[in-house]
C-alpha positions in Angstrom: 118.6 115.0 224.5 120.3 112.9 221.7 122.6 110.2 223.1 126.1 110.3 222.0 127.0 107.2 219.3 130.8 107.8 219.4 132.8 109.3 222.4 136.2 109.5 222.4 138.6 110.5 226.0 142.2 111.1 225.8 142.7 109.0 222.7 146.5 108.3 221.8 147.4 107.1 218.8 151.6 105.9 218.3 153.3 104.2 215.7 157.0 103.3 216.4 159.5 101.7 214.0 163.3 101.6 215.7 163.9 104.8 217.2 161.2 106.5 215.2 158.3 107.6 217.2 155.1 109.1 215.2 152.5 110.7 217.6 149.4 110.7 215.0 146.9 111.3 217.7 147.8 113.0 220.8 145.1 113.1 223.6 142.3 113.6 221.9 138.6 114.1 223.7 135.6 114.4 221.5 132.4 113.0 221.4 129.7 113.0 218.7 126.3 112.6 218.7 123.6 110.3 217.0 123.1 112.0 214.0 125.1 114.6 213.7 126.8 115.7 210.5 130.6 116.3 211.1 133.3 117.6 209.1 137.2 116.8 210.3 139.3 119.0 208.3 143.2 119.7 209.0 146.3 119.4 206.7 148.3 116.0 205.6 149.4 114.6 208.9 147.5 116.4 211.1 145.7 113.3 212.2 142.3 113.2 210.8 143.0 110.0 208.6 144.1 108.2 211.9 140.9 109.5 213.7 138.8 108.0 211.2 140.5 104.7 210.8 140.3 104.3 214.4 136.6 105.5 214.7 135.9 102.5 211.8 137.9 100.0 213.6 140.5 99.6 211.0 142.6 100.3 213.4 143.0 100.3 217.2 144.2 103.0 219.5 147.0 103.1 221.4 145.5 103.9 224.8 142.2 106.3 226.2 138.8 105.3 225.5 136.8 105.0 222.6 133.1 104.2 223.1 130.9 102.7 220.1 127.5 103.1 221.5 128.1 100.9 224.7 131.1 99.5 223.3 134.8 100.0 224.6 136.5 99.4 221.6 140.0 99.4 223.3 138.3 96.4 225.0 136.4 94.7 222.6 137.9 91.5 220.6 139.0 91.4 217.0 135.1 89.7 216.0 133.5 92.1 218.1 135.0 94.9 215.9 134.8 93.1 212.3 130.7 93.0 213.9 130.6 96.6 214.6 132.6 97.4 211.0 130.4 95.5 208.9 127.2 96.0 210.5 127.2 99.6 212.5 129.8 101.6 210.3 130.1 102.5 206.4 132.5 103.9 204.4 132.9 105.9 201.5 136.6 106.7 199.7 137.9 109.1 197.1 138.7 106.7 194.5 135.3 104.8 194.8 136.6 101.3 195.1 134.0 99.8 192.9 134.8 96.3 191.1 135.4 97.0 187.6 133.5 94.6 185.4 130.5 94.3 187.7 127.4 95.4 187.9 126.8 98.7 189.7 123.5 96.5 191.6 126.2 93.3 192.2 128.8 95.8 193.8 126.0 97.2 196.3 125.2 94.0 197.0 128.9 92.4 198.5 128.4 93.5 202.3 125.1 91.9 201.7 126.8 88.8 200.5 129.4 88.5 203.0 126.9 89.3 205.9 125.1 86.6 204.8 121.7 87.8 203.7 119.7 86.0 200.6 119.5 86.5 197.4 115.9 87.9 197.2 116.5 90.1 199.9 119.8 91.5 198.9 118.5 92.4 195.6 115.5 94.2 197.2 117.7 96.5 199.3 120.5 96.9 196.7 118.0 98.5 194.4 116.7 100.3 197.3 119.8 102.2 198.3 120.6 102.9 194.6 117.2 104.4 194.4 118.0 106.4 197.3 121.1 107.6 196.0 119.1 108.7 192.7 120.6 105.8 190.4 116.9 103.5 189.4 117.3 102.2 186.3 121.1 102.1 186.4 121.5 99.0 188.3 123.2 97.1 185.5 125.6 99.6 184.6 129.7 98.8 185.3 131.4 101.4 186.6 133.1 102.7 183.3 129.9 103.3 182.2 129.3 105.7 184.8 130.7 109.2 185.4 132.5 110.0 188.6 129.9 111.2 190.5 127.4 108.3 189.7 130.5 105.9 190.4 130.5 107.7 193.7 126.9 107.6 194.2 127.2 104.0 194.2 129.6 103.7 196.8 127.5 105.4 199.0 124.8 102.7 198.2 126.9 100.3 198.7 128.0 102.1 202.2 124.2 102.3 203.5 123.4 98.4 202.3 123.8 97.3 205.9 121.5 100.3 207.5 124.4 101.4 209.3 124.6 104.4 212.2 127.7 105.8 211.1 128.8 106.8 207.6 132.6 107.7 207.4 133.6 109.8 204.1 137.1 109.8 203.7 137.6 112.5 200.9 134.5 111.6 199.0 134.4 114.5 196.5 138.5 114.3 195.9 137.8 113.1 192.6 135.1 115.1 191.6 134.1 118.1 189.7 132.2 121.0 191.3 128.9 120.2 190.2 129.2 116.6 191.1 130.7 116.9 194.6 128.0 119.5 195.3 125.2 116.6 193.7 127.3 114.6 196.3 126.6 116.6 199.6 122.7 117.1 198.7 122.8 113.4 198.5 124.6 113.1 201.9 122.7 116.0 203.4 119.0 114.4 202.3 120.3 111.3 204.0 120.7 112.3 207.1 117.9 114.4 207.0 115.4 111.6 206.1 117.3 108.7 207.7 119.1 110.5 211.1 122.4 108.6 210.1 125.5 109.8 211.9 127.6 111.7 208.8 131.5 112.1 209.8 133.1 113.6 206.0 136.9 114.0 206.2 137.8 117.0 203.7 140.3 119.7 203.2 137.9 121.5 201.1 136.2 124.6 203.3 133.4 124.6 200.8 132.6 120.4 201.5 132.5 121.5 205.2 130.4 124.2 205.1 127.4 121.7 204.3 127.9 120.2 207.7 126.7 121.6 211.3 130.0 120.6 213.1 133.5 121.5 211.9 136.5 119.7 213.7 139.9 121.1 213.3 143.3 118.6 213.4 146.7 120.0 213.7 149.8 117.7 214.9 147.2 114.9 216.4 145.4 117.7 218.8 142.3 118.8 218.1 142.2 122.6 217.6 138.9 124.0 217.3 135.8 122.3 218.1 133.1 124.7 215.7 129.2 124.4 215.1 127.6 126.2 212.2 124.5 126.4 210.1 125.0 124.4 207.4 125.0 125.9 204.1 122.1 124.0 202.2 122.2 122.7 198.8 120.2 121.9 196.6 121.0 119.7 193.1 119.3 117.3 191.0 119.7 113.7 191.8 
């Protein structure tokens, strides 16, 4: 039986300012395991935003538990979680967050940088993930000399650098056509396929979560439906 990675009991999450009170998560038990592939879908506020910040630990959680493999992260100190961010988790956003005038190679190597790895060997895995992500040979492109979904493909190479166990996707296809956010999923989909990565993709799009085999429903921090499914395969050129 697969071991959960994340688990997650009566999770608060409250932001106050004055008199105003904001209850973005309210209770929430969930727990997900070792490579699954989850979507978290639910309207603008419903607190799937706050979920995933707090599953990332961008941010911290009010009170309940939240367990990182065998880490409490309610207990764990501000360099234990920076440890667990840069090494365990990666992230991919909607607008890509590439640097502009470097390399598409350079910009998959910066966690590599700032975790401290050499030259050689950051080269060696940089052009590694790209391949992975079907970009060899367009290592020394800048990112306006990409299209969107290539853009995106490198932020996902950039996101699996470190070998992480958990990808968050915040959005990823927001910014993309159909054809590339579907190029997108295969891409996602093959991953955790080959590499048994743990895939959480926050969308609003029904069509984005019907390529993953867990759909989790947000409405007014609660969660609202819990669903597994077959997911819809696809299949594009890389």
């Amino acid at each position: 039986m697969t071991a959960p990675l994340i688990e997650v009991r009566e999770l608060w999450k409250v932001y106050e300012a004055g008199d105003m009170r904001v209850e973005a998560l309210r209770g929430v038990t969930l727990s997900i395991d070792a490579g699954e592939a989850v979507a978290v879908m639910g309207a603008s506020g419903s607190g799937k935003s706050t979920l995933m910040n707090l599953l990332g630990c961008l941010d911290q959680p009010t009170r309940g538990s939240l367990r990182f493999g065998d880490c409490e992260i309610l207990e764990a100190s501000a360099d234990m979680r920076a440890e667990i961010r840069s090494r365990e988790i990666g992230f991919v956003f909607q607008s890509f967050n590439l640097i502009p005038r470097t390399s598409a190679l350079e910009n998959v190597e910066l966690p590599l940088v700032y975790a401290g790895v050499s030259a050689a060997e950051q080269q060696t895995r940089a052009r590694e993930a790209l391949r992975s992500v079907g970009l060899a040979g367009r290592e020394r492109h800048t990112p306006s000399q990409l299209s969107g979904g290539q853009q995106q493909r490198v932020a996902i190479a950039r996101a699996l650098v470190n070998r992480p166990r958990l990808l968050l996707a915040d959005e990823p296809t927001g910014n993309l056509d159909s054809k590339s956010s579907r190029e997108i999923m295969e891409i996602f989909q093959r991953l955790q396929r080959d590499s048994g990565i743990t895939l959480l993709v926050v969308t609003h799009e029904a069509e984005i979560a019907s390529y993953l085999g867990r759909v989790i429903t947000f409405r007014d921090g609660e969660v609202v439906s819990d669903l597994r499914q077959t997911a819809m395969r696809v299949e594009a050129s890389a």
